[in-house]
PLY file of the C-alpha trace (Angstrom):
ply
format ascii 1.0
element vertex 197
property float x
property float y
property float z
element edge 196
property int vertex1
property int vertex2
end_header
-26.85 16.59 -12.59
-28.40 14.67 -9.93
-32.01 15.57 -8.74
-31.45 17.26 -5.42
-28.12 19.23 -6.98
-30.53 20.52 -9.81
-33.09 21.99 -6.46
-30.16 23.43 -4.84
-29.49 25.32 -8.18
-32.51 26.33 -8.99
-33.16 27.34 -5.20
-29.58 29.13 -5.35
-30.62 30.94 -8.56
-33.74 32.61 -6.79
-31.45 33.77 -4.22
-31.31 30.98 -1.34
-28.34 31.36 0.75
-28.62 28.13 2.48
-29.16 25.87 -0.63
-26.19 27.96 -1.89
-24.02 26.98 1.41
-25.46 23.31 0.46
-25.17 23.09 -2.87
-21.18 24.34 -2.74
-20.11 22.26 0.70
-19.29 19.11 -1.24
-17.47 20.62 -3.65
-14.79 23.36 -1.15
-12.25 20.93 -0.82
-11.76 20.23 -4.37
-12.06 23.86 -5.28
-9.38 24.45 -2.70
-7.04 21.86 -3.81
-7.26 23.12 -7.52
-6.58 26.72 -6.67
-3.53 25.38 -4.47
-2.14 23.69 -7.23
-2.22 26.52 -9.61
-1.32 29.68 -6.84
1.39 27.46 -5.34
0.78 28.77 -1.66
-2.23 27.93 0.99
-3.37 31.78 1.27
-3.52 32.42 -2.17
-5.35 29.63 -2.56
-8.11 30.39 0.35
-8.79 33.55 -1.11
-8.63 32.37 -4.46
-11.38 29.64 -4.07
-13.50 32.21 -1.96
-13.27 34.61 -4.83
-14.42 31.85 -7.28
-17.39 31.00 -4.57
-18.28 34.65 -4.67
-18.59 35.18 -7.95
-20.34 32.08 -8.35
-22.78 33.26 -5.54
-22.98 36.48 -8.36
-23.33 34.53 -11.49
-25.36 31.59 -10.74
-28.39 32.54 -12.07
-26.80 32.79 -15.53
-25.32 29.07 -15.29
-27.34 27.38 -18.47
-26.74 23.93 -17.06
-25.12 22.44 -20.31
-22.78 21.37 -18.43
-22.73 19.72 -14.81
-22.45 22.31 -12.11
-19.26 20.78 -10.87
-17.72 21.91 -14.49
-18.81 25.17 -14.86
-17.72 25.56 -10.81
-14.07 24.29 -11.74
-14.07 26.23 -15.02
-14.45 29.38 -12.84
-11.93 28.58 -10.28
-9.35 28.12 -12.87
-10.15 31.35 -14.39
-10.18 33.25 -10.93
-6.53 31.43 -10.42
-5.17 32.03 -13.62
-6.46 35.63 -14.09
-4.95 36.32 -10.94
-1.62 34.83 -12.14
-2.04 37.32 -14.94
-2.58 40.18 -13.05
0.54 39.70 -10.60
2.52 39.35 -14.00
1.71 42.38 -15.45
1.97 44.15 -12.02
5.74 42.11 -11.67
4.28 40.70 -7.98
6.37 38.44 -6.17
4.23 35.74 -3.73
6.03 36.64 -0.22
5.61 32.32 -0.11
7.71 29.78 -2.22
5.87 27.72 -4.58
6.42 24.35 -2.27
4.84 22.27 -0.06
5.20 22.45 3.69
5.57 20.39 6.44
3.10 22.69 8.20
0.69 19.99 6.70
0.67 20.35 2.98
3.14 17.45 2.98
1.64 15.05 4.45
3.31 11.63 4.74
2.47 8.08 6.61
4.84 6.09 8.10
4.16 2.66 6.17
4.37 -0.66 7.66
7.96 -0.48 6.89
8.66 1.78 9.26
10.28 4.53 7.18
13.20 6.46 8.72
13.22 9.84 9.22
15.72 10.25 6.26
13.26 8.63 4.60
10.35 11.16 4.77
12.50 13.85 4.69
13.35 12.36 0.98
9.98 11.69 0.18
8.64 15.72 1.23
12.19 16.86 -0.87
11.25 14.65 -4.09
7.96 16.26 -3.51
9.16 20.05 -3.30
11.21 19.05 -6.40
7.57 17.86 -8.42
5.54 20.91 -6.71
8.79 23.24 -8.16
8.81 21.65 -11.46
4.99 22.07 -12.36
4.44 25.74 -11.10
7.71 26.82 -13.53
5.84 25.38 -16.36
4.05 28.02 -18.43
0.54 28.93 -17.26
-1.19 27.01 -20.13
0.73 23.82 -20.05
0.44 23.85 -15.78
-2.84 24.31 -15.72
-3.43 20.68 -17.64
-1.32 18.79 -15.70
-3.17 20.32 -12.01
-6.36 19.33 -14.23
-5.60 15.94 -15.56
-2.87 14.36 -13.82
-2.90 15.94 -10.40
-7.09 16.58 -9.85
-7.95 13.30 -12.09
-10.21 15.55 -14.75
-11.23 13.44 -17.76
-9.91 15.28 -21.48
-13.44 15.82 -22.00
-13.84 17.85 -18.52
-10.85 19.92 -18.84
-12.03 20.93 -23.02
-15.00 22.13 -20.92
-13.07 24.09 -17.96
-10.84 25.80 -20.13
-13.28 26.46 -22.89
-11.12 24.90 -25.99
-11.18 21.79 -28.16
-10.24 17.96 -27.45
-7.17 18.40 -29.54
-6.03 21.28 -27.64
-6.50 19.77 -24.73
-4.29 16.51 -25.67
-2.21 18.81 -27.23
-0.91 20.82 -24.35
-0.89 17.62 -21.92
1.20 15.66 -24.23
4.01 18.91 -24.72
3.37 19.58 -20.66
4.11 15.87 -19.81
7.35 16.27 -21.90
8.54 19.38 -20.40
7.85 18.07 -17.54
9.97 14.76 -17.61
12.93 16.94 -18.92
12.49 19.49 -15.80
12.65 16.80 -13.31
15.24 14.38 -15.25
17.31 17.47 -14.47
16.15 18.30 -10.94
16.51 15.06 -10.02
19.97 14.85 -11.14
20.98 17.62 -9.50
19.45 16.20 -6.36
21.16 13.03 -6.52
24.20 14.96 -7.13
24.07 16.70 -3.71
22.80 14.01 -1.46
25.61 12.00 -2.26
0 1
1 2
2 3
3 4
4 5
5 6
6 7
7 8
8 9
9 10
10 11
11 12
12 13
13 14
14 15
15 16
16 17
17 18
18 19
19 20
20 21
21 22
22 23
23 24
24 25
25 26
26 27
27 28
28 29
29 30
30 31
31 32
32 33
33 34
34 35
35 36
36 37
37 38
38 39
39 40
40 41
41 42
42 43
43 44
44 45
45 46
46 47
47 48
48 49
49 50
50 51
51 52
52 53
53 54
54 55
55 56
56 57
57 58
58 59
59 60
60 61
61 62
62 63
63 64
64 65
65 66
66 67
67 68
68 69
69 70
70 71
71 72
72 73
73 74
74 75
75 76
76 77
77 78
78 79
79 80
80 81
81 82
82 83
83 84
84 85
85 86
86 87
87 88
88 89
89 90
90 91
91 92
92 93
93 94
94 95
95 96
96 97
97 98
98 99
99 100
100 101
101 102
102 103
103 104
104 105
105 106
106 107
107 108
108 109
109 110
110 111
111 112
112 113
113 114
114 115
115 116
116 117
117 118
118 119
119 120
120 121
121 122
122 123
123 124
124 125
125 126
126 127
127 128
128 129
129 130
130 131
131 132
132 133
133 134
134 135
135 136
136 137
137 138
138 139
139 140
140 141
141 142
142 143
143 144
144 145
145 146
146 147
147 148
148 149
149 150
150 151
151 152
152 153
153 154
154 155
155 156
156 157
157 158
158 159
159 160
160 161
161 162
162 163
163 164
164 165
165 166
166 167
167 168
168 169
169 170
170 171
171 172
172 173
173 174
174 175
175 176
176 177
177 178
178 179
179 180
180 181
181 182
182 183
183 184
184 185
185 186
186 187
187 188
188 189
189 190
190 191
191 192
192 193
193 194
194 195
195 196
């Protein structure tokens, strides 16, 4: 941990709102993005990374810093998400909102030098639906991994750390999540060639 994050902790653990605010404003988009990736929707994900800030806010003073704050920060986000997920299963919730991306901004795309058509992006936010689709249906343990690693850039190391498990374990589950996931979008794909033709 860098020298002025290791004062805004130890200021945070005495109680310092402001060096709280500070110490966590580098680090909300991130949070955000992780908890969208795992809730699937943009509210869920809001109030999922402002429950993980809260109960930071609660817990700080018992963060040992073995690990870098940014770890132990994602750890709890991912537990606050996938708890959560847990909950709404045993409870048999429905989210009101499909697990996709939007073109209310979540799917975001540039028109390139080419000068892409409109068919064009429309393709490019469907193929993107189709990848969004394909990771949320994977099971909770095996999506998580691929938001971590392949989607959020998380070294193996890093993730071992978030979720609290072993190396192995961690390679483990990408390697059978990357499978499942090639087969689920061979076959999505398929079908989407299938009725765009």
């Amino acid at each position: 941990m860098e020298e002025m994050e290791k004062l805004l902790v130890a200021k945070s653990k005495k109680g310092n709102i402001e060096a709280f605010e500070e110490l966590i404003s580098s680090y909300e988009k991130k949070t955000y993005n992780i908890a969208y990736r795992i809730m699937g929707n943009e509210e869920d994900a809001k109030d999922m990374a402002q429950e993980a800030f809260i109960k930071i806010y609660k817990s700080i003073e018992n963060f040992r810093e073995e690990s870098s704050f940014s770890t132990w920060l994602y750890r709890i986000v991912t537990n606050v998400c996938l708890d959560e997920l847990r909950k709404r299963k045993k409870a048999n919730v429905i989210p009101l909102e499909m697990n996709v991306e939007t073109d209310k901004g979540s799917a975001i795309i540039e028109l390139s030098a080419e000068k892409e058509t409109p068919e064009d992006i429309y393709e490019k936010v469907e193929k993107k639906e189709l990848i969004q689709n394909a990771i949320s249906s994977l099971a909770e343990d095996y999506k998580t991994v691929i938001i971590l690693r392949d989607v959020q850039g998380f070294g193996y190391e890093e993730i071992a750390t978030i979720l609290n498990c072993s190396l192995g374990t961690v390679k483990s589950r990408i390697n059978r999540a990357r499978n499942l996931l090639k087969d689920k979008l061979k076959h999505q794909l398929e079908l989407y060639e299938k009725k765009s033709v």
